[in-house]
N, CA, C and O atoms as a GROMACS GRO file, in nm:
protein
  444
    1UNK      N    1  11.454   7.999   9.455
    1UNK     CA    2  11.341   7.911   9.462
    1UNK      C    3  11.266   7.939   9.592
    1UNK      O    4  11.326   7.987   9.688
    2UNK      N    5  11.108   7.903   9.597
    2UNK     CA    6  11.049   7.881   9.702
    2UNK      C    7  11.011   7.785   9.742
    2UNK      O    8  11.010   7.698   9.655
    3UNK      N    9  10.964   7.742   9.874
    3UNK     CA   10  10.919   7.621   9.906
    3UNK      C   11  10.788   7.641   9.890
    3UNK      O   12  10.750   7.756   9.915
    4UNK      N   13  10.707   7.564   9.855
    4UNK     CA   14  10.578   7.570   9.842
    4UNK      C   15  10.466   7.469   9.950
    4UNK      O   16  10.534   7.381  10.002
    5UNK      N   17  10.341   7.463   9.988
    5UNK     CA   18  10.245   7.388  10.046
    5UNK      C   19  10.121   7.358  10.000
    5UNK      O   20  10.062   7.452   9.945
    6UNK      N   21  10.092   7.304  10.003
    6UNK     CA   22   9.922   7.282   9.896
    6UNK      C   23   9.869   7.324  10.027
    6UNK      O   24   9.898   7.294  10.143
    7UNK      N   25   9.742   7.437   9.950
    7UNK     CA   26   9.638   7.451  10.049
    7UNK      C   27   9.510   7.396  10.020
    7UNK      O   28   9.488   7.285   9.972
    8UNK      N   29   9.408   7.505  10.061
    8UNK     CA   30   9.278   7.367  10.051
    8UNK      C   31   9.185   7.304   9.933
    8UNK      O   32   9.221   7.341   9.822
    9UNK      N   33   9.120   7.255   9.934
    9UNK     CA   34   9.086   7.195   9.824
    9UNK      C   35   8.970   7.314   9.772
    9UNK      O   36   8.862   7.319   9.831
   10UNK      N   37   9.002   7.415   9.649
   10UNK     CA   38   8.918   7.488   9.584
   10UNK      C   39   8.784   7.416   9.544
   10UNK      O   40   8.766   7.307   9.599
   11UNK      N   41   8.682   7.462   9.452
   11UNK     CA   42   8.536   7.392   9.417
   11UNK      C   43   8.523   7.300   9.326
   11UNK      O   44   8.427   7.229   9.298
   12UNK      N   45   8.668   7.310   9.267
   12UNK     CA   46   8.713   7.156   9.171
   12UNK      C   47   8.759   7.080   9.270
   12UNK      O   48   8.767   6.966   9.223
   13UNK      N   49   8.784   7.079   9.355
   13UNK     CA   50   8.849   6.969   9.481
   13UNK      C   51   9.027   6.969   9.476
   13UNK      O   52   9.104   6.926   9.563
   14UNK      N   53   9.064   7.039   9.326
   14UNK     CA   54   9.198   7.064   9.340
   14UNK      C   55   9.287   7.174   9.468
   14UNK      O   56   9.232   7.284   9.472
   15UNK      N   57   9.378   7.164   9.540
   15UNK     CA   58   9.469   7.180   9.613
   15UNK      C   59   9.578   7.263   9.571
   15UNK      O   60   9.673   7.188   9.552
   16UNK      N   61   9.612   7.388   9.547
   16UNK     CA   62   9.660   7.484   9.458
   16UNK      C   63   9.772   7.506   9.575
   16UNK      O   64   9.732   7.517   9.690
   17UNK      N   65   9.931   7.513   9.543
   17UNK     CA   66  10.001   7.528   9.576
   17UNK      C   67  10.004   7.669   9.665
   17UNK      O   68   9.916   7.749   9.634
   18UNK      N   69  10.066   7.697   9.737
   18UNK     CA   70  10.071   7.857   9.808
   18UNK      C   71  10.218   7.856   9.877
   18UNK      O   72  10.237   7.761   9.953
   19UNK      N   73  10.311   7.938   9.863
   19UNK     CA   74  10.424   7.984   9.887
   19UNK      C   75  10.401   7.944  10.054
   19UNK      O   76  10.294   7.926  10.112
   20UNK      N   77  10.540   7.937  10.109
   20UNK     CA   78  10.580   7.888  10.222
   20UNK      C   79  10.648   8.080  10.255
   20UNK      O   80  10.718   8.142  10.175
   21UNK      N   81  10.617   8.116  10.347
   21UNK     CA   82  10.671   8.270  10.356
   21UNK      C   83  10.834   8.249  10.472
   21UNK      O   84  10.834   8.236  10.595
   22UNK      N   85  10.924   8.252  10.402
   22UNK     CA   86  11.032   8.269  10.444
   22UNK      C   87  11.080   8.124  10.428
   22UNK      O   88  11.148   8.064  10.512
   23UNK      N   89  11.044   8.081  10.326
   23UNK     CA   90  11.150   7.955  10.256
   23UNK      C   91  11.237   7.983  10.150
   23UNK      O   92  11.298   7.888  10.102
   24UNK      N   93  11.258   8.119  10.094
   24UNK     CA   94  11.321   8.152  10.003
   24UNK      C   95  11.483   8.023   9.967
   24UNK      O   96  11.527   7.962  10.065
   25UNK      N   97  11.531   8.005   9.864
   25UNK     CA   98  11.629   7.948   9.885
   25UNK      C   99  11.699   7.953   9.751
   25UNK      O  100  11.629   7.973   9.651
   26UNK      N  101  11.867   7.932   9.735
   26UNK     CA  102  11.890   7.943   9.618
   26UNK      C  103  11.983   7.788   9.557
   26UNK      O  104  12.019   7.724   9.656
   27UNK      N  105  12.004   7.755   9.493
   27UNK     CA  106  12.094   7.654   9.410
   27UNK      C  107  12.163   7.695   9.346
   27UNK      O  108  12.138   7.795   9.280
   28UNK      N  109  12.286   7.626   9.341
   28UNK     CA  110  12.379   7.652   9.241
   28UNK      C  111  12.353   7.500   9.109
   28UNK      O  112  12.325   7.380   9.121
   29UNK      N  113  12.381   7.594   8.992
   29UNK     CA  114  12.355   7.493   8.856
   29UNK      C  115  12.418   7.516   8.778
   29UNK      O  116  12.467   7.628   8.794
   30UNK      N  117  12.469   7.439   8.638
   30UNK     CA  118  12.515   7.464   8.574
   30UNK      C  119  12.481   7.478   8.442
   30UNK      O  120  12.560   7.510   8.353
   31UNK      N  121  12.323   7.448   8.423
   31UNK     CA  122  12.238   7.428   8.341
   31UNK      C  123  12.119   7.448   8.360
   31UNK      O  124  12.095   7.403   8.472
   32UNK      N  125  12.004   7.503   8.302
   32UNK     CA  126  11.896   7.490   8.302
   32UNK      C  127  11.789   7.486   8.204
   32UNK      O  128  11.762   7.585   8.136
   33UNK      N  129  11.711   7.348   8.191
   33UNK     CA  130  11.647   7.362   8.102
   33UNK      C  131  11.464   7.385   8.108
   33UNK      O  132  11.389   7.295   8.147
   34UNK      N  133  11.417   7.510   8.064
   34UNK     CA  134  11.293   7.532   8.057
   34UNK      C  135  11.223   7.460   7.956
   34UNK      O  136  11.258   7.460   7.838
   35UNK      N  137  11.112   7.392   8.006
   35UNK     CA  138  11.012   7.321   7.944
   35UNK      C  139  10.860   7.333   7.992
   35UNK      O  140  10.790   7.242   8.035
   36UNK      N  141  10.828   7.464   7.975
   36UNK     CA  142  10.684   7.476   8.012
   36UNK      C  143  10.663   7.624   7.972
   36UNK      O  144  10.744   7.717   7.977
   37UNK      N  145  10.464   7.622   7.908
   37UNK     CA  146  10.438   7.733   7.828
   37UNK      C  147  10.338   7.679   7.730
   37UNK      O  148  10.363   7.564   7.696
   38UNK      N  149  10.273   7.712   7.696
   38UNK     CA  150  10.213   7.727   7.618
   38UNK      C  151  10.208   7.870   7.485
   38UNK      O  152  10.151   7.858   7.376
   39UNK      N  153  10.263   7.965   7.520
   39UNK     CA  154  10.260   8.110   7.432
   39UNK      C  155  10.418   8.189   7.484
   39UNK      O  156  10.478   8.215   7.588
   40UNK      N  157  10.433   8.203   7.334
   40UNK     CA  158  10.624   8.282   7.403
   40UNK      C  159  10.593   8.389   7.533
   40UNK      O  160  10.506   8.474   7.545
   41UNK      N  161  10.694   8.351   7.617
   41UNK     CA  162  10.655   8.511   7.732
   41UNK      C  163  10.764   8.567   7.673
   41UNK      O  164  10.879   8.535   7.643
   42UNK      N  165  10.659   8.700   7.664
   42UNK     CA  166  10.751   8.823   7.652
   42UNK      C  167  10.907   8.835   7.714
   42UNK      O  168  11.010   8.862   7.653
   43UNK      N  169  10.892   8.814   7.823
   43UNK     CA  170  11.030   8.858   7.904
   43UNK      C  171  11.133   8.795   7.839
   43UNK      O  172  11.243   8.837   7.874
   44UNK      N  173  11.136   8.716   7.763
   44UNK     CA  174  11.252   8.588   7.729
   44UNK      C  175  11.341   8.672   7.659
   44UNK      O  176  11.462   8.682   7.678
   45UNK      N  177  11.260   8.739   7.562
   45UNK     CA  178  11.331   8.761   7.450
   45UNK      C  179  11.374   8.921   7.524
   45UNK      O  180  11.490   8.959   7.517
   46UNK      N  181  11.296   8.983   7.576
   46UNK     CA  182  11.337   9.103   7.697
   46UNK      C  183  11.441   9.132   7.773
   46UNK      O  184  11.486   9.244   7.800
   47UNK      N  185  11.473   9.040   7.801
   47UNK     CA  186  11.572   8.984   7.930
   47UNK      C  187  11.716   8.958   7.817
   47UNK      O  188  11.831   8.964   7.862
   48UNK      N  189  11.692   8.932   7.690
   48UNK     CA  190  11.818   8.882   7.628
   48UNK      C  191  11.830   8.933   7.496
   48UNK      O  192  11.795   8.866   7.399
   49UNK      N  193  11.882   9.061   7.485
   49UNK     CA  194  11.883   9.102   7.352
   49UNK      C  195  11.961   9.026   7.287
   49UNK      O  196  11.875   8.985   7.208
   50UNK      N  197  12.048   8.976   7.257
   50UNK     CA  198  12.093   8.894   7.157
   50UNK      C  199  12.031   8.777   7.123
   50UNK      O  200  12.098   8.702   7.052
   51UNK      N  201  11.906   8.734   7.159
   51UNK     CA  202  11.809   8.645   7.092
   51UNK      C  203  11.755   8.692   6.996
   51UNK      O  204  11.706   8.805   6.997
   52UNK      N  205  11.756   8.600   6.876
   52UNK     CA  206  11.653   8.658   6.735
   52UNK      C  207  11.523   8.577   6.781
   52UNK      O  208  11.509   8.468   6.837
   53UNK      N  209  11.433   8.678   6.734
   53UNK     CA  210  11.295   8.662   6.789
   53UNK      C  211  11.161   8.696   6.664
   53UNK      O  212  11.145   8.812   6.625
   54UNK      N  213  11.101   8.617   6.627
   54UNK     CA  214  10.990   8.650   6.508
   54UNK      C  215  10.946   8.770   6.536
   54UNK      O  216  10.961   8.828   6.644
   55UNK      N  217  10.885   8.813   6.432
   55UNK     CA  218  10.763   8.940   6.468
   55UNK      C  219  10.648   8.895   6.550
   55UNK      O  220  10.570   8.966   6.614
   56UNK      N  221  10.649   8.728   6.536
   56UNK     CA  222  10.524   8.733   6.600
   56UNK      C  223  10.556   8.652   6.757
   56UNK      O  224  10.478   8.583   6.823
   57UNK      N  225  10.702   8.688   6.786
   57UNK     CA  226  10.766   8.695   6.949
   57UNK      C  227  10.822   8.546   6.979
   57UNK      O  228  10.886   8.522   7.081
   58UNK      N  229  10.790   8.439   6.871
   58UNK     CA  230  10.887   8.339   6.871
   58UNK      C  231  11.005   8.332   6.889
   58UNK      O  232  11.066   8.429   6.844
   59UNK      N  233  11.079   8.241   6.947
   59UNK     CA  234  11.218   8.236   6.913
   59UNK      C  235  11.247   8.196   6.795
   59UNK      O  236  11.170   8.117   6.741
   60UNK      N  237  11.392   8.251   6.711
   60UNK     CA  238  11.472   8.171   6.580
   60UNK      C  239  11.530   8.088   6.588
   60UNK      O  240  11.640   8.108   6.639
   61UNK      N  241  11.502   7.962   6.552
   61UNK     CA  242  11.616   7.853   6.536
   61UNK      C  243  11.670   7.834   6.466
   61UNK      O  244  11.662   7.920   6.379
   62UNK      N  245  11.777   7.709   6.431
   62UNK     CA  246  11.815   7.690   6.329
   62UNK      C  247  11.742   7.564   6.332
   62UNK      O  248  11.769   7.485   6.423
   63UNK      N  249  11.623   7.521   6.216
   63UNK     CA  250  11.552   7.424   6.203
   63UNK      C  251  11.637   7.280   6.232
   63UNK      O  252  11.567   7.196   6.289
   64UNK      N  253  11.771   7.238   6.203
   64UNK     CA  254  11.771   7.133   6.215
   64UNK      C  255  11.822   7.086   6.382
   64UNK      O  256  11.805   6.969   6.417
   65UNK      N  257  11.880   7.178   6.472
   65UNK     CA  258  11.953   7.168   6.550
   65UNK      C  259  11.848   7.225   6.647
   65UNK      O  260  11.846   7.164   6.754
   66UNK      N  261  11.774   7.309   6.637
   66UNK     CA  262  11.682   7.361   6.718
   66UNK      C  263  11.752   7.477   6.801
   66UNK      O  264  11.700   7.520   6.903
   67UNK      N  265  11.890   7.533   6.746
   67UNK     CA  266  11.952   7.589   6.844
   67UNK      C  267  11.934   7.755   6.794
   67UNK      O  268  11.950   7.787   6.676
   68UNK      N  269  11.910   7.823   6.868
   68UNK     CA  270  11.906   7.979   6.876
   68UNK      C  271  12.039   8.052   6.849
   68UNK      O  272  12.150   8.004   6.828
   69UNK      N  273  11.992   8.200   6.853
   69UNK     CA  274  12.104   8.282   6.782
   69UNK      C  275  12.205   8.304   6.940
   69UNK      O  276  12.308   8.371   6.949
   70UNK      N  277  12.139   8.228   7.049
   70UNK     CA  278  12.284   8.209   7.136
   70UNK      C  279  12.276   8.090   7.141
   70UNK      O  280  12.182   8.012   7.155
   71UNK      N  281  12.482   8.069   7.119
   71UNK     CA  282  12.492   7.948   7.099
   71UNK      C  283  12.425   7.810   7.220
   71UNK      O  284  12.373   7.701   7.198
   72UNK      N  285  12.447   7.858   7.302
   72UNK     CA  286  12.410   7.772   7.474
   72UNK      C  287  12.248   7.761   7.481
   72UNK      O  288  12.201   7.682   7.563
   73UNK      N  289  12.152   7.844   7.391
   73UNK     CA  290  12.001   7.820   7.427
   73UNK      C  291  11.965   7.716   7.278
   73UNK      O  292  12.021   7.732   7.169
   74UNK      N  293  11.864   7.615   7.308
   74UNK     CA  294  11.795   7.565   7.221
   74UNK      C  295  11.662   7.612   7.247
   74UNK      O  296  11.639   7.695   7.336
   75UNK      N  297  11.566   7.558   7.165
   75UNK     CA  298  11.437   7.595   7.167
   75UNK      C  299  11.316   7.526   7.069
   75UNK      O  300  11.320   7.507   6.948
   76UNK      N  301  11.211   7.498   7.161
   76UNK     CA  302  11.168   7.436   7.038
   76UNK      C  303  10.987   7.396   7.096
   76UNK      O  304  10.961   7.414   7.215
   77UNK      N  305  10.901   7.355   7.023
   77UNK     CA  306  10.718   7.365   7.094
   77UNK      C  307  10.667   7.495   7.033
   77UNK      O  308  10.689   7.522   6.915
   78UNK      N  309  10.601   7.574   7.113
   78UNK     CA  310  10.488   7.655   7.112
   78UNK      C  311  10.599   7.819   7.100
   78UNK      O  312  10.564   7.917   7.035
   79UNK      N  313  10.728   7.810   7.179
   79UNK     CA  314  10.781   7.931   7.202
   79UNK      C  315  10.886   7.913   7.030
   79UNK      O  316  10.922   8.029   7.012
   80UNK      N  317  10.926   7.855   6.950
   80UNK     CA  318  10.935   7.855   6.838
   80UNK      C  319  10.851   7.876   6.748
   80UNK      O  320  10.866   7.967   6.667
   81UNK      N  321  10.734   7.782   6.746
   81UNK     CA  322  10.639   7.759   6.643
   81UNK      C  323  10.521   7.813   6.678
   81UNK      O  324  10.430   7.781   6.600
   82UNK      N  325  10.482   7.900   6.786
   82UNK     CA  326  10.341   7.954   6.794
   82UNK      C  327  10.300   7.826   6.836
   82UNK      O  328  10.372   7.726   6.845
   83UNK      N  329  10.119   7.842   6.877
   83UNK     CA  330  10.078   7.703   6.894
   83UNK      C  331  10.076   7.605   6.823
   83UNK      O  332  10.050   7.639   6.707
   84UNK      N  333  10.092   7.475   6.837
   84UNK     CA  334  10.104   7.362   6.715
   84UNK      C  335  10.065   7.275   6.807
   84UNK      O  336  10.016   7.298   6.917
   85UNK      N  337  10.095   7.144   6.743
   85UNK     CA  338  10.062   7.022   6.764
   85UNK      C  339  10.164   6.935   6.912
   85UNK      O  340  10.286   6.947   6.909
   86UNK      N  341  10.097   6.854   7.028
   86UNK     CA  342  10.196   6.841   7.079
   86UNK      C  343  10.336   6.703   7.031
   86UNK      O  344  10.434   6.663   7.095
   87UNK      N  345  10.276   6.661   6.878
   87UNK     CA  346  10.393   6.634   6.820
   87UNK      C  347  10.514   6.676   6.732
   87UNK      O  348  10.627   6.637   6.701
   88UNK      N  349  10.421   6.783   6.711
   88UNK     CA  350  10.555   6.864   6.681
   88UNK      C  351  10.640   6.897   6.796
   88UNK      O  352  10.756   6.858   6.800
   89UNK      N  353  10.597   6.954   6.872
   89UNK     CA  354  10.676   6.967   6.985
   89UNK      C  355  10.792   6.861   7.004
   89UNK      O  356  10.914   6.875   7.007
   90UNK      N  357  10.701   6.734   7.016
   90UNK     CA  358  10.776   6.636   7.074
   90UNK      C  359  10.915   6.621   6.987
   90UNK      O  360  11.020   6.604   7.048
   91UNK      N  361  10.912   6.629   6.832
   91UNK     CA  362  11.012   6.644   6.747
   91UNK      C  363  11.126   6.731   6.791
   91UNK      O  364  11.243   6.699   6.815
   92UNK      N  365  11.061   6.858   6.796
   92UNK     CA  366  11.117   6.948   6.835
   92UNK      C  367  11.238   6.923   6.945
   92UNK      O  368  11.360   6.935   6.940
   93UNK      N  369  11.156   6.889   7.033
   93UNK     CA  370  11.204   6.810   7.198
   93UNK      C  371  11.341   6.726   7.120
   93UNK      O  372  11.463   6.741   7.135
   94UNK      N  373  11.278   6.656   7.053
   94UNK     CA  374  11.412   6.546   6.991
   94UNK      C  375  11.538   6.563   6.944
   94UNK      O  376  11.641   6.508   6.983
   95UNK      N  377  11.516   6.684   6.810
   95UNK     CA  378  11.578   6.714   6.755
   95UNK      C  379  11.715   6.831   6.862
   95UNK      O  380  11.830   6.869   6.841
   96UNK      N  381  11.613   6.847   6.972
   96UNK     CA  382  11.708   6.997   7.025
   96UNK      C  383  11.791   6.837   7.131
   96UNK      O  384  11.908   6.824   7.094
   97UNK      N  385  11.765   6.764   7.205
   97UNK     CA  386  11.839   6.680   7.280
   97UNK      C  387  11.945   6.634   7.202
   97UNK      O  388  12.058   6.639   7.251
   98UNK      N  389  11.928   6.581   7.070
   98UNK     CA  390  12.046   6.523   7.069
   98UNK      C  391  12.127   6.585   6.994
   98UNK      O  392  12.238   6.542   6.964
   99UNK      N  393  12.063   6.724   6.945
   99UNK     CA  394  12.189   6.883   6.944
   99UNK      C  395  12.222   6.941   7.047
   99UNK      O  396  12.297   7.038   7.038
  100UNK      N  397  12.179   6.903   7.160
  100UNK     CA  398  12.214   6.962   7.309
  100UNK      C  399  12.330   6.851   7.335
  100UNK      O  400  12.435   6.900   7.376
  101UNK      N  401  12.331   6.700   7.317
  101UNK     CA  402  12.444   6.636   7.375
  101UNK      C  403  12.584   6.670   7.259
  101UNK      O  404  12.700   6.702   7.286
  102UNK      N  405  12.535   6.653   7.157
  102UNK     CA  406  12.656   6.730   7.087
  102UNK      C  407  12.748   6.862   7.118
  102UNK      O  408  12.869   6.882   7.126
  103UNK      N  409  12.620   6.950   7.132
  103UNK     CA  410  12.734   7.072   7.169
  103UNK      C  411  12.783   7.058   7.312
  103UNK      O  412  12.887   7.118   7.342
  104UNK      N  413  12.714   6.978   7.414
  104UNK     CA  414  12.788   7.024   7.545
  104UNK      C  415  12.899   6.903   7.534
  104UNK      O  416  12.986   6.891   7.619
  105UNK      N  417  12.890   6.837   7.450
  105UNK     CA  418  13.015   6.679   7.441
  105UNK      C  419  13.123   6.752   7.364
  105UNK      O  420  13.237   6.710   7.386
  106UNK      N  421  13.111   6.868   7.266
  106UNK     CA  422  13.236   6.903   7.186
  106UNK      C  423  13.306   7.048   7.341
  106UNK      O  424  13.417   7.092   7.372
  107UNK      N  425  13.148   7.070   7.396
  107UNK     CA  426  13.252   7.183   7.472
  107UNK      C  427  13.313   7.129   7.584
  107UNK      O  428  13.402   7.189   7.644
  108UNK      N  429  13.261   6.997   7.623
  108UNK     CA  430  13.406   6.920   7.759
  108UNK      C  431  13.525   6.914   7.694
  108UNK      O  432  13.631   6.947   7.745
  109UNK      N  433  13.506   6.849   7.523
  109UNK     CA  434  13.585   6.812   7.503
  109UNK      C  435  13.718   6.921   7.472
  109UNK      O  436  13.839   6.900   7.463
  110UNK      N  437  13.641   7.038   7.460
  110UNK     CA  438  13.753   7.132   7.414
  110UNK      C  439  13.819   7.184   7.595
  110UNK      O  440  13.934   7.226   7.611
  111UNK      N  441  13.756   7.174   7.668
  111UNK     CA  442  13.823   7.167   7.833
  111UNK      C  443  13.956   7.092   7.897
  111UNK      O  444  13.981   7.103   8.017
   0.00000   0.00000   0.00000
């Protein structure tokens, strides 16, 4: 991660973030969940060959669970479905949370 600073106010009056140079820093996690995008990025599916991925660069789910061809990623909005509606999404959103507390509740439990 970086630290970031708002600098000055551009000709919209908005304040656009700008990197802090030598704030680099790292975290340890055990999870992470991405939620932002509008259009699949390329790299996703790049970065992880064992993701099934549409022709047209979506991720595959399994419609009811929202969960991908790895077991640990869900997925679901605009990087599944291309652009849509932001209620679908929100479904989406729904359906993958409370298939996300399931699978990480059966894998404590198998610990």
């Amino acid at each position: 991660l970086q630290r970031m600073e708002l600098g000055e106010p551009d000709a919209s009056g908005r304040r656009r973030p700008i990197p802090i140079e030598g704030s680099e820093y790292e975290i340890e996690v055990d999870m992470v969940v991405v939620s932002v995008g509008v259009s699949p990025n390329p790299l996703i599916p790049a970065s992880m060959k064992q993701l099934k991925v549409t022709s047209w660069g979506t991720i595959q789910v399994e419609p009811e669970t929202m969960q991908s061809s790895i077991p640990e990623m869900f997925a679901g909005g605009d990087i599944v479905r291309g652009g849509a509606t932001v209620i679908l999404a929100m479904g989406d959103g729904r359906k993958a949370a409370v298939a996300m507390d399931r699978f990480l509740s059966n894998r404590s439990n198998e610990n």
